[in-house]
C-alpha positions in Angstrom: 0.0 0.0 0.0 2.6 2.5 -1.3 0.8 4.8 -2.8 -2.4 5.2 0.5 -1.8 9.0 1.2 -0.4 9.1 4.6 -1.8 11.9 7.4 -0.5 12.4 10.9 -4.0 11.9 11.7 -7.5 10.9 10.6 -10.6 12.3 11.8 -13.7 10.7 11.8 -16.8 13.3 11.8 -17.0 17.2 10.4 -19.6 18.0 13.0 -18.3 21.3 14.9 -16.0 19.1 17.5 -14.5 17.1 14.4 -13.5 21.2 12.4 -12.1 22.2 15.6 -9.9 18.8 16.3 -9.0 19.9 12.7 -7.8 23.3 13.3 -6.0 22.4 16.5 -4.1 19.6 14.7 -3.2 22.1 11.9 -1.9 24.7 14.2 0.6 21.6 15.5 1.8 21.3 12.3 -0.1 18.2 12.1 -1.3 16.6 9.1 -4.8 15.4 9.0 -8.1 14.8 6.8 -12.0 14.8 8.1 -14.1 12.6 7.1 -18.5 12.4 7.2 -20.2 9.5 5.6 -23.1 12.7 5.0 -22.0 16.3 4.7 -20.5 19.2 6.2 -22.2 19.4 9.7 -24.6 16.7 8.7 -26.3 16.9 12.1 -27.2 20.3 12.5 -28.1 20.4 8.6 -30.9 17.5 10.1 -32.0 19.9 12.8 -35.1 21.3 12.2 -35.2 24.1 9.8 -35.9 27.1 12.2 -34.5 25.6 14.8 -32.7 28.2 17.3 -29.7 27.4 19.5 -30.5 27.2 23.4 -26.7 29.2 24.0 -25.4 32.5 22.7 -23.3 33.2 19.6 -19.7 33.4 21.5 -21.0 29.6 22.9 -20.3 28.1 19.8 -17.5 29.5 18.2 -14.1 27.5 17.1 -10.7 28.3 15.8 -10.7 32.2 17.6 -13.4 32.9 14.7 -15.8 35.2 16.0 -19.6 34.2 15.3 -22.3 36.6 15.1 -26.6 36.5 14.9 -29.2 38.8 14.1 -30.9 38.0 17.7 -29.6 36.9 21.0 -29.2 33.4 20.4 -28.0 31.9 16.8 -30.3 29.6 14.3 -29.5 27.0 12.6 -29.0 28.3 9.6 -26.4 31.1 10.8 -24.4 28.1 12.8 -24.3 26.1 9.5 -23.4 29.6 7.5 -20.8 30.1 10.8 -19.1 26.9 10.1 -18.7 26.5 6.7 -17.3 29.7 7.0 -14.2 28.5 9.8 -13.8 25.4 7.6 -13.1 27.9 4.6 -10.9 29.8 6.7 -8.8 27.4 7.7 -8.6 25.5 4.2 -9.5 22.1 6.0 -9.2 18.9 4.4 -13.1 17.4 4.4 -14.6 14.5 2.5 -18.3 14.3 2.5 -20.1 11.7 1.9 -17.4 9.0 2.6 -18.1 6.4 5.0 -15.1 5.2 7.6 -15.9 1.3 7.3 -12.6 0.2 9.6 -9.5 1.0 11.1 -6.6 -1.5 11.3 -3.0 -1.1 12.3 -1.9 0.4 15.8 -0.6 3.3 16.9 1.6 5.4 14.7 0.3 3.1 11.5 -3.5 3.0 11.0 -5.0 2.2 8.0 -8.3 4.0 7.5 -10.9 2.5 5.0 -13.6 4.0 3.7 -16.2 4.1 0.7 -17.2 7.3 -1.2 -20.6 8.5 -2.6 -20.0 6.4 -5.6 -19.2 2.8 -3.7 -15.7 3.5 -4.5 -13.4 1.9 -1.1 -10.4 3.9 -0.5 -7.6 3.6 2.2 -5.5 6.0 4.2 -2.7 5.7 6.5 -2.4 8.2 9.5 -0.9 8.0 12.8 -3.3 8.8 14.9 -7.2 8.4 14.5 -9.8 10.9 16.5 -13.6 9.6 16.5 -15.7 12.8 16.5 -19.0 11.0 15.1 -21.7 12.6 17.5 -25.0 10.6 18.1 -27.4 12.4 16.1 -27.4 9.6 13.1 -28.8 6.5 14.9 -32.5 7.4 16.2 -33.4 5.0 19.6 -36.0 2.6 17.8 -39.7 2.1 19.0 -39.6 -1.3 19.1 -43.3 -1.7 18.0 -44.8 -3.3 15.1 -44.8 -0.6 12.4 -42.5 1.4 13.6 -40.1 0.6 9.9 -43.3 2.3 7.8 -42.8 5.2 5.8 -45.4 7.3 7.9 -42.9 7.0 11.2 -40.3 10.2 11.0 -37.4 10.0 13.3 -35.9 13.7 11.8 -38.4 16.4 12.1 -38.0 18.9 9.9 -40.7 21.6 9.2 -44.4 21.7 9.2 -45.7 22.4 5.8 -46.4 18.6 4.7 -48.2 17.7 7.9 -51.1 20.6 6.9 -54.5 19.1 7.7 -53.2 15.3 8.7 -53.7 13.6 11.9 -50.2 13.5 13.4 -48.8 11.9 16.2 -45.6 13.2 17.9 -43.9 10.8 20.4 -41.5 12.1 23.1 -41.8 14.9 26.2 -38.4 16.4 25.8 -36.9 19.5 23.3 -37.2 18.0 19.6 -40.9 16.6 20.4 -42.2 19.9 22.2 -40.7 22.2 19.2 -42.2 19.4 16.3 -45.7 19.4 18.2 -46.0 23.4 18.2 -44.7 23.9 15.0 -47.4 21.3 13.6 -50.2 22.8 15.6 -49.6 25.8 14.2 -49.4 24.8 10.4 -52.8 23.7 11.2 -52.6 19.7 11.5 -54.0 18.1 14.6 -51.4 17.0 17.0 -51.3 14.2 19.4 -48.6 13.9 21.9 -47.4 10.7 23.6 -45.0 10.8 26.5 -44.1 8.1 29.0 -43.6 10.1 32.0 -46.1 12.0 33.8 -45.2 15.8 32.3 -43.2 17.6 29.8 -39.7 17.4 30.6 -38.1 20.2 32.6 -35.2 20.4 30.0 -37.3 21.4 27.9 -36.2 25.1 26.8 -38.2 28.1 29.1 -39.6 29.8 26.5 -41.3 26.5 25.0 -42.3 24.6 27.6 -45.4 27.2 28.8 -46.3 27.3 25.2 -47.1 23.7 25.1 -47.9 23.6 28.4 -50.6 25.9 27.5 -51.6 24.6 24.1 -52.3 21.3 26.0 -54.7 22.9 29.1 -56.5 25.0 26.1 -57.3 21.4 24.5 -55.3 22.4 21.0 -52.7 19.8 21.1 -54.3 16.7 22.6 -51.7 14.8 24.9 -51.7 11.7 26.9 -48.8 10.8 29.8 -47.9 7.8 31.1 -48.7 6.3 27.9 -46.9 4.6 25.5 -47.2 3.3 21.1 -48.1 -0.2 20.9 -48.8 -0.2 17.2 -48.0 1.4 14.0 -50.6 1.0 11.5 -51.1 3.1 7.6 -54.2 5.1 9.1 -53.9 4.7 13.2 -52.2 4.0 15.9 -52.7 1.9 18.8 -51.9 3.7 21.9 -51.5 2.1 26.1 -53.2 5.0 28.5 -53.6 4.9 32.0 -56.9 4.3 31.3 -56.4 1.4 29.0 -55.5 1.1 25.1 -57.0 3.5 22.4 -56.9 3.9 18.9 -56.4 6.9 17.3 -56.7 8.1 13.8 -53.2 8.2 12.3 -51.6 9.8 9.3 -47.8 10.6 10.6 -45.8 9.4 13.6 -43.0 11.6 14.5 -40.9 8.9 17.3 -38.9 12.0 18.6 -37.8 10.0 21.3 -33.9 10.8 21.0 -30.5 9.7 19.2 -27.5 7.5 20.9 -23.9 6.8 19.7 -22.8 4.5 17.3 -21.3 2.0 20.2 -21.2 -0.8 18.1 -18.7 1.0 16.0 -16.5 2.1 18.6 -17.0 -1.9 20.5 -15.5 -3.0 17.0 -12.4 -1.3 16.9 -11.2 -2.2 20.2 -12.7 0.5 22.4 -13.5 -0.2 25.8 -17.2 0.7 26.7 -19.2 0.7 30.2 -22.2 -1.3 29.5 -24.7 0.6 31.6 -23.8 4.5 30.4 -22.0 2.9 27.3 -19.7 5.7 28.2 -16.2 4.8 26.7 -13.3 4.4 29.3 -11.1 7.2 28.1 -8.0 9.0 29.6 -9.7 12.1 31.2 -6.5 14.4 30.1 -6.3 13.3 26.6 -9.2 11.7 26.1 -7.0 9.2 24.2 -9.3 5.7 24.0 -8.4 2.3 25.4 -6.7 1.5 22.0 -3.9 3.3 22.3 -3.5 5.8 19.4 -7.1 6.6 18.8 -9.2 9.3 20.1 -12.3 10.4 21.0 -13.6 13.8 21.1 -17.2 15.6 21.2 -20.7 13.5 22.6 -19.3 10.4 22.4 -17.3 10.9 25.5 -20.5 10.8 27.2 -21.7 7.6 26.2 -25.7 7.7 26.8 -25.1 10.8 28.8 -25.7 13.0 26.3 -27.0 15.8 27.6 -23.5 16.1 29.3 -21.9 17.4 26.3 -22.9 19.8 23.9 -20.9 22.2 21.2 -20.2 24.8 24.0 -17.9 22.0 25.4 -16.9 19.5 22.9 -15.5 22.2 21.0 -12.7 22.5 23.6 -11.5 18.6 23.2 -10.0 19.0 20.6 -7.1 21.2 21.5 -7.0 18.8 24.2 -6.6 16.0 21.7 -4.4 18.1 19.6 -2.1 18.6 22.4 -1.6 15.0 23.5 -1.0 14.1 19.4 1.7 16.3 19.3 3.6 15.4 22.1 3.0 11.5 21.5 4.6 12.4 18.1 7.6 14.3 19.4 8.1 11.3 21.5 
């Protein structure tokens, strides 16, 4: 394999931890290429399309680059605007749509292979690999029968489609509370389902009342403690305190949350706790149990995600860039 271009490191994800692992290894003088098997911040491109950040501008920013927004806190389309921005800036090495199948080799001579948009495989050798991959591309599954059908949406988006359609939005936390409202006010009729006894208190201040308050007035319909037991084309079959219903069904949105890609990490070598599914990870480099690989951003967290966020992932990786380059001088 004389001719695989060779890095001093490989990272795996161009979310906003994965740029700034970029820009800190490039500031070492350190080699590296990104890659995402979807595009340029794939996740927040998946957010919903007017969704607004719960933190302020200064929050988010990477590489020194200062962000700005028309209002207090950004949207997501000035974050994505933000980003491509730093990526430009710093003239980072990013191939989208090009999926890391494996990693072999050991510290100080990986070989990363991956496939491209067009099924091509490809290979890579670097000397260090950081995982940045977030959690927001694996949904957590229903586990009901007809949860696979084309009705059930896992990604909200916006509410134009959903205009006159009995729609049922599954979930108590952020994503659900922002899909129901948005919905309800785009004029379908909205169900929600939650398990637990109330909206979440995560949920952001200014939207919880709003629902909170939709629900009392009898606009969005919502029953707690109650869970999908069936996913059919025109209802759903729902388990209430007071027994099961059926309920006219057009669209399910299960916005019931996202987890790492564990299996991924479990099958290259990394240790994982298998209650939090948190990886065992060196707290000052946040190098992984295979030695020579990293792991930077949400994943650190396991299925603790709410521990991490952009305002602090951003800062592993000149953490991570820090510990490459004195490994290297080694």
């Amino acid at each position: 394999m004389a001719d695989v271009p060779r890095f001093g490191a490989v990272v795996v994800g161009a979310g906003p931890t994965g740029l700034a692992c970029g820009i800190e290894l490039g500031r070492r003088g350190i080699s590296n290429i990104i890659f995402d098997k979807g595009c340029l911040l794939n996740s927040i491109y998946n957010y919903p399309t007017h969704m607004v950040f719960f933190t302020t501008p200064e929050l988010l920013e990477i590489g020194d680059i200062p962000m700005t927004s028309i209002r207090e806190k950004p949207n997501r389309t000035e974050a994505l605007k933000y980003y491509r921005r730093v990526a430009q800036h710093y003239r980072l090495n990013i191939h989208q749509y090009e999926r890391v199948e494996r990693i072999d080799g050991e510290d100080g001579n990986f070989i990363v292979h991956t496939v491209d948009r067009t099924g091509c495989p490809l290979a890579y050798r670097a000397r260090k690999v950081v995982l940045a991959t977030g959690y927001y591309d694996l949904p957590n599954r229903l586990n009901v029968p007809g949860e696979d059908l084309d009705k059930v949406i896992y990604y909200y988006k916006e509410p134009h489609p959903y205009y006159d359609m009995d729609v049922a939005v599954i979930g108590g936390k952020n994503s659900a509370a922002i899909a129901a409202l948005e919905l309800y006010r785009t004029g379908a009729r909205v169900t929600l389902i939650h398990r637990e006894e109330a909206i979440s208190d995560q949920v952001k201040y200014w939207i919880k009342p709003d629902l909170e308050n939709r629900i009392k007035n009898g606009e969005i319909k919502a029953y707690f403690r109650s869970r999908v037991l069936e996913i059919r084309q025109q209802s759903i079959t729902v388990e209430t305190p007071e027994g099961e219903i059926e309920l006219k069904n057009d669209f399910v949105f299960a916005m019931i949350g996202y987890r790492p890609d564990t299996e991924f990490l479990a099958r290259h070598g990394i240790l994982i706790d298998p209650e939090s599914k948190r990886p065992y990870t060196d707290p000052e480099t946040l190098e992984s149990h295979r030695k020579g690989i990293y792991l930077a951003g949400v994943i650190v967290a396991g299925m603790n995600t709410n521990e991490i966020f952009i305002e602090n992932g951003r800062f592993h990786g000149k953490k991570i860039a820090e510990a490459i380059a004195a490994s290297l001088q080694d």
